[in-house]
C-alpha positions as CSV (number, residue, x, y, z in Angstrom):
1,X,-131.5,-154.4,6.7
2,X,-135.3,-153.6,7.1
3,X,-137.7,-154.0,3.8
4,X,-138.6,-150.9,3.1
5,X,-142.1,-152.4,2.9
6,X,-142.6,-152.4,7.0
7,X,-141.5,-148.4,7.4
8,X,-144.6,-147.1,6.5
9,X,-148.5,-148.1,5.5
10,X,-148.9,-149.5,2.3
11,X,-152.0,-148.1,0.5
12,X,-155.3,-150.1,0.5
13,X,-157.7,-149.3,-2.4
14,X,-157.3,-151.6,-5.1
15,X,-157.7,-151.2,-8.8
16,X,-161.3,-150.7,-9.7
17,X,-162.2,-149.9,-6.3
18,X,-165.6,-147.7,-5.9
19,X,-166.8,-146.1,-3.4
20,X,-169.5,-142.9,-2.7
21,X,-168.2,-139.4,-2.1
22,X,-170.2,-137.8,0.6
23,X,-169.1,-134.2,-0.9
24,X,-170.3,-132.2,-3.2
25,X,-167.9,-132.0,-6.3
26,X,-168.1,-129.4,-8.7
27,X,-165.7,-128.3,-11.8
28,X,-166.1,-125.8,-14.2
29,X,-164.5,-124.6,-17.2
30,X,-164.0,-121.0,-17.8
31,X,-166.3,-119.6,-15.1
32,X,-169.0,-122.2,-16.0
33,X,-169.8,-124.6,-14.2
34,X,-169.7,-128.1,-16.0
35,X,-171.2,-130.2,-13.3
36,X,-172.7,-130.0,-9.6
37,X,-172.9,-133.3,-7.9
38,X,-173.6,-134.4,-4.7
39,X,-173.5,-138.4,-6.0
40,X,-170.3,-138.6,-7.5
41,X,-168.2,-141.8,-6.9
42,X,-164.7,-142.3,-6.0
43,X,-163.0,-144.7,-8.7
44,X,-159.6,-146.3,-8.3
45,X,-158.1,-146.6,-11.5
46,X,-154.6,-147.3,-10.2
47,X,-153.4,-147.3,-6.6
48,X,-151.8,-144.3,-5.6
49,X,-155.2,-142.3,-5.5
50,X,-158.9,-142.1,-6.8
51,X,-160.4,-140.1,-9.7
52,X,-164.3,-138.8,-9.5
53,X,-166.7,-140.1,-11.2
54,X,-170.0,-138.0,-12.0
55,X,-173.6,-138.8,-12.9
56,X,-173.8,-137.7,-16.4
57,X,-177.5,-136.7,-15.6
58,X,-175.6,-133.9,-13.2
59,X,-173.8,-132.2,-15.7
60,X,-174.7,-128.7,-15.5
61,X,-173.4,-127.0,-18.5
62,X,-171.7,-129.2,-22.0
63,X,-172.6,-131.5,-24.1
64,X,-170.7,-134.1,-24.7
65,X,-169.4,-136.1,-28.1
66,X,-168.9,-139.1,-28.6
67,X,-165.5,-139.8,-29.9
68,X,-166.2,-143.4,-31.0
69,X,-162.9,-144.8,-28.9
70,X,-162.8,-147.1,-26.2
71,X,-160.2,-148.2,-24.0
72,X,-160.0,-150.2,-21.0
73,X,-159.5,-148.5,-18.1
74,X,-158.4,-149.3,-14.2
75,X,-161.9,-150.2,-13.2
76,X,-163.2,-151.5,-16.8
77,X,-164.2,-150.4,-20.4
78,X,-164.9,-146.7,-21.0
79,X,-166.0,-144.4,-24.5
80,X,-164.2,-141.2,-24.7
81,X,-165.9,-138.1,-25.5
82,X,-165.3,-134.7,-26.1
83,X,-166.8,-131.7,-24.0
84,X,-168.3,-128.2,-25.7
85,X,-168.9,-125.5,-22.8
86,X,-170.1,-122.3,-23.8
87,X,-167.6,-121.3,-26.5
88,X,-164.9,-124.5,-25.3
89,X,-164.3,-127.0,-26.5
90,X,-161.9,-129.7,-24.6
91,X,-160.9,-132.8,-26.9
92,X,-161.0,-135.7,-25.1
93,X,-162.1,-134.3,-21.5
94,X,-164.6,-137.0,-20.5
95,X,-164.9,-141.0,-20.3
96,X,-167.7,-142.6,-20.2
97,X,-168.3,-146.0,-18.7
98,X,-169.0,-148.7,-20.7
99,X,-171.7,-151.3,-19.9
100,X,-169.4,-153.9,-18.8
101,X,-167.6,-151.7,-16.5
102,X,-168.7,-151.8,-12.8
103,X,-172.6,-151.8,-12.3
104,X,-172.3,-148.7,-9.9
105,X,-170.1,-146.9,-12.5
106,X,-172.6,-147.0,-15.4
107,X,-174.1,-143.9,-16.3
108,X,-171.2,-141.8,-14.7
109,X,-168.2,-140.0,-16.2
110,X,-165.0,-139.4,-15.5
111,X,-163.1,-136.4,-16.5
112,X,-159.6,-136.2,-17.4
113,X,-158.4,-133.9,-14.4
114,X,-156.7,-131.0,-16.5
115,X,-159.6,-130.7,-19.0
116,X,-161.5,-128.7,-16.2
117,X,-159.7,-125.2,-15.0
118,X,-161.1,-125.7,-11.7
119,X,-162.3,-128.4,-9.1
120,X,-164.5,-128.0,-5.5
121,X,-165.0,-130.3,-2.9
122,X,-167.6,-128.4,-1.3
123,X,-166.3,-124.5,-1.3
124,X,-162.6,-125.3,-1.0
125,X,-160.4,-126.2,-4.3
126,X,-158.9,-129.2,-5.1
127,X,-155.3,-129.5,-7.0
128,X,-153.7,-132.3,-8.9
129,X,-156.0,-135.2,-8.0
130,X,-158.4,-135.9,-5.6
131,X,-157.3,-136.7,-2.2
132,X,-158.0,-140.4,-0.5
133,X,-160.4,-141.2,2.6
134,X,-158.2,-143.9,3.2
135,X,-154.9,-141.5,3.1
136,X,-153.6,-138.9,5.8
137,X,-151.0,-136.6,6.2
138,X,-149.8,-135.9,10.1
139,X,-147.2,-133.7,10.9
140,X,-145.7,-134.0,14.2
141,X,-142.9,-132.3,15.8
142,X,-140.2,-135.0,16.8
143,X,-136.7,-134.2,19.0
144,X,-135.4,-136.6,16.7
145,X,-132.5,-135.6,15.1
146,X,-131.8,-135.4,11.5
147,X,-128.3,-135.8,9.5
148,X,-128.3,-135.8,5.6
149,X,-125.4,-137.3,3.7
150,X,-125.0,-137.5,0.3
151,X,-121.4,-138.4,-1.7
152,X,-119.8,-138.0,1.8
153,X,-120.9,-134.9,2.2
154,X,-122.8,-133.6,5.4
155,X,-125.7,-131.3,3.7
156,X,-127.8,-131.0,6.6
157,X,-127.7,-131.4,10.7
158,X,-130.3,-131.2,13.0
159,X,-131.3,-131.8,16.8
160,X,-135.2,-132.2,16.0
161,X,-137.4,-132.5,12.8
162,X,-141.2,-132.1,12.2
163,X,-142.0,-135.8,10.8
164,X,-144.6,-136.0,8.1
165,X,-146.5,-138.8,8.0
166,X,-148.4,-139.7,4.3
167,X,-150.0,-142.6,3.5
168,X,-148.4,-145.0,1.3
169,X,-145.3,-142.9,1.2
170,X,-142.1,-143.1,3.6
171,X,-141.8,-140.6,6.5
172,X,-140.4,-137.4,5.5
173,X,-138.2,-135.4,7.7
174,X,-138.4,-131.8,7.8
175,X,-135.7,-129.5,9.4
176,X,-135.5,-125.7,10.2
177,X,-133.3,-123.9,7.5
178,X,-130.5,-122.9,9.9
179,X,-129.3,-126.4,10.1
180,X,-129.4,-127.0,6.0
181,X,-125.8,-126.3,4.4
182,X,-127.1,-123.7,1.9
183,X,-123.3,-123.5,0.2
184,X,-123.6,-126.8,-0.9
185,X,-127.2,-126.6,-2.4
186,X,-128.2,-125.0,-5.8
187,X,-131.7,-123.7,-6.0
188,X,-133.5,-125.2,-8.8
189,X,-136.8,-123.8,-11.0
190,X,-138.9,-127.2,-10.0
191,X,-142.5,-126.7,-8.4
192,X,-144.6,-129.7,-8.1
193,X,-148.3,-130.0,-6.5
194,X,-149.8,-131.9,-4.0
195,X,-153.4,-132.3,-3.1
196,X,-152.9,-132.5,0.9
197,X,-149.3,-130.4,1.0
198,X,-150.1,-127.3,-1.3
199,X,-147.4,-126.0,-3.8
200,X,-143.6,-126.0,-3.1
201,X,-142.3,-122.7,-2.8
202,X,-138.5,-123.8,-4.2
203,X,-136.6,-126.9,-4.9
204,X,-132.7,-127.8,-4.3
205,X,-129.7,-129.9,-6.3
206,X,-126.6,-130.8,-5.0
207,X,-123.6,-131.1,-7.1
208,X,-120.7,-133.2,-5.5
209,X,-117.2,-133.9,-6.9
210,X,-118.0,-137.2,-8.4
211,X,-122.0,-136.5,-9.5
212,X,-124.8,-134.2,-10.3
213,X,-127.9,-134.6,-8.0
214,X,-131.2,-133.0,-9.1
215,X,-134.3,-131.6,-7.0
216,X,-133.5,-133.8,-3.6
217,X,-134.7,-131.1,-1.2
218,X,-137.9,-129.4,-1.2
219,X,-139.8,-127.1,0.8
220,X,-143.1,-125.8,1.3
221,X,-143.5,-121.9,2.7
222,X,-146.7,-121.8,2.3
223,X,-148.8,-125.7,3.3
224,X,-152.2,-126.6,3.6
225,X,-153.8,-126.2,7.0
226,X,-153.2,-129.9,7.3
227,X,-149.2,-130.0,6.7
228,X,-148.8,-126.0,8.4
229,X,-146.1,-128.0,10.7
230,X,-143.8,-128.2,7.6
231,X,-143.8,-124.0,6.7
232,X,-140.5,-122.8,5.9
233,X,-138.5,-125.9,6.5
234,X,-136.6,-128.6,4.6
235,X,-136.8,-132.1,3.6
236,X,-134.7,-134.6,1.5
237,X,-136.0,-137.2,-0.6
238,X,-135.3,-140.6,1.8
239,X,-134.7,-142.1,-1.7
240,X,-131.7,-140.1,-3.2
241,X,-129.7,-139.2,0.1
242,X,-127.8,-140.8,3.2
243,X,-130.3,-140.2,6.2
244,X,-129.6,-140.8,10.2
245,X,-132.3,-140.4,12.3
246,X,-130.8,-140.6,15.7
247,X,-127.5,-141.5,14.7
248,X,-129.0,-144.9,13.0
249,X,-129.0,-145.0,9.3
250,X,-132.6,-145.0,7.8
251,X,-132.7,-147.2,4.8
252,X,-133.6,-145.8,1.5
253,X,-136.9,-146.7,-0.1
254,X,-136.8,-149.1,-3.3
255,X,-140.5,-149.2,-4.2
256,X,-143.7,-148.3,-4.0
C-alpha cells in the first residue's frame, strides 16, 4: 500500500517562516477600524497556515496594554497585550514581538484572530485564518467514479466526481446528491469554516449496526468563487470511510 505521504503536496512554509503581504489588511472591531496596513507580514507559527503580522505604527484606532506575559511563540518570543477600542476592550487580543524574535518581525503585532469582528484583504473578507500564497484549491470535474463504503455498507455511488484539490490536504471527492444514499445518512447540526471553501451548508453521520459515525460527509451549497465546482454536492472524509475511485481502493490518510 501507497504512503499516504505521496497522494498529495505536503505544505512548505516552515515554522517561523516570514514573508511580505502585498495586500492591504485591515480589521476592525465594532465598526472601527483597528488597523490599515499595507506592510503587514505573513508569519508562520505552525504549518498548516500563516497568521498577519501588523506594524504597530499602523494601528489606526486602540491602544494597547501591556499585559506583562510572554510566551514563546512559533516564530520566537512575544509580550501579550490587551486592546481598548472605542468603548472595547479585548483581553488578550494582541502579541507583540519580542526583541529576540525575528529581525523583520520586531515592531509588528500579531492579533489573536477572533479578538477582531472583522478582517479585509483588500475589500473582500477573510474567515477563519488567513489563506496561504503557497496553498490552492482547484476544483475539476473528473469522470472518475466514486463509491463510498463504510461498515459494509454502500453510502454513496457515482459515475463522475468534481475533484478538489487543497494543498497539504488529500483530494476530496465530491458527488451529485442523487447518487448519496440519504436513508442511510443522519443530518447533523455541524458547520465549520474555511478560508478558501466558505461555510458548509449541513453535515452527515452514519450509524451502522456495529458503530456510530459522526460528521463524515459534508457539503457546501453556497462556495467561494474559487471552489463554485463543489455547490450542492457531497464529499466523505477520505479518513473515516471505504473509498473506490475507479473501482481501486484509495487508501485512507494517517497524517498530516
Amino acid at each position: 500500500m501507497a504512503e499516504e505521504s505521496v497522494l498529495h503536496p505536503r505544505l512548505i512554509a516552515p515554522i517561523g517562516h516570514v514573508e511580505p503581504v502585498p495586500r492591504r489588511i485591515r480589521g476592525l472591531i465594532g465598526g472601527r477600524t483597528v488597523f490599515d496596513t499595507r506592510r503587514a507580514l505573513y508569519v508562520w507559527e505552525w504549518l498548516a497556515y500563516p497568521q498577519f503580522s501588523i506594524p504597530v505604527e499602523d494601528l489606526v484606532e486602540g491602544v494597547l496594554t501591556d499585559d506583562d506575559h510572554v510566551e514563546v511563540l512559533g516564530a520566537g518570543p512575544a509580550r501579550r497585550h490587551s486592546l481598548r477600542t472605542g468603548s472595547e476592550v479585548r483581553e488578550g487580543a494582541a502579541w507583540v514581538w519580542d526583541e529576540d524574535a525575528p529581525e523583520p518581525l520586531r515592531g509588528t503585532v500579531r492579533f489573536e484572530w477572533k479578538a477582531l469582528d472583522s478582517w479585509f484583504e483588500e475589500d473582500e473578507p477573510v474567515f477563519v485564518h488567513p489563506r496561504s500564497p503557497y496553498s490552492r484549491v482547484d476544483a475539476l470535474r473528473s469522470s472518475s467514479s466514486v463509491r463510498v463504503e463504510l461498515d459494509g455498507v454502500v453510502l454513496a455511488d457515482a459515475p463522475n466526481c468534481v475533484k478538489l484539490f487543497e494543498t497539504g490536504l488529500p483530494t476530496r471527492y465530491y458527488v451529485d446528491r442523487e447518487h448519496v444514499d440519504w436513508t442511510r445518512l443522519r443530518r447533523s447540526g455541524t458547520v465549520t469554516h474555511c478560508p478558501y471553501k466558505g461555510t458548509t451548508s449541513s453535515y452527515w453521520s452514519f450509524d451502522s449496526d456495529v458503530a456510530t459515525h459522526d460528521d463524515i460527509a459534508w457539503m457546501y451549497d453556497f462556495p467561494t468563487i474559487q471552489a463554485n465546482r463543489v455547490a450542492g454536492m457531497t464529499a466523505f472524509y477520505n479518513e473515516h470511510v471505504d473509498l473506490y475511485i475507479d473501482g481501486t481502493p484509495l487508501p485512507r490518510p494517517t497524517g498530516p
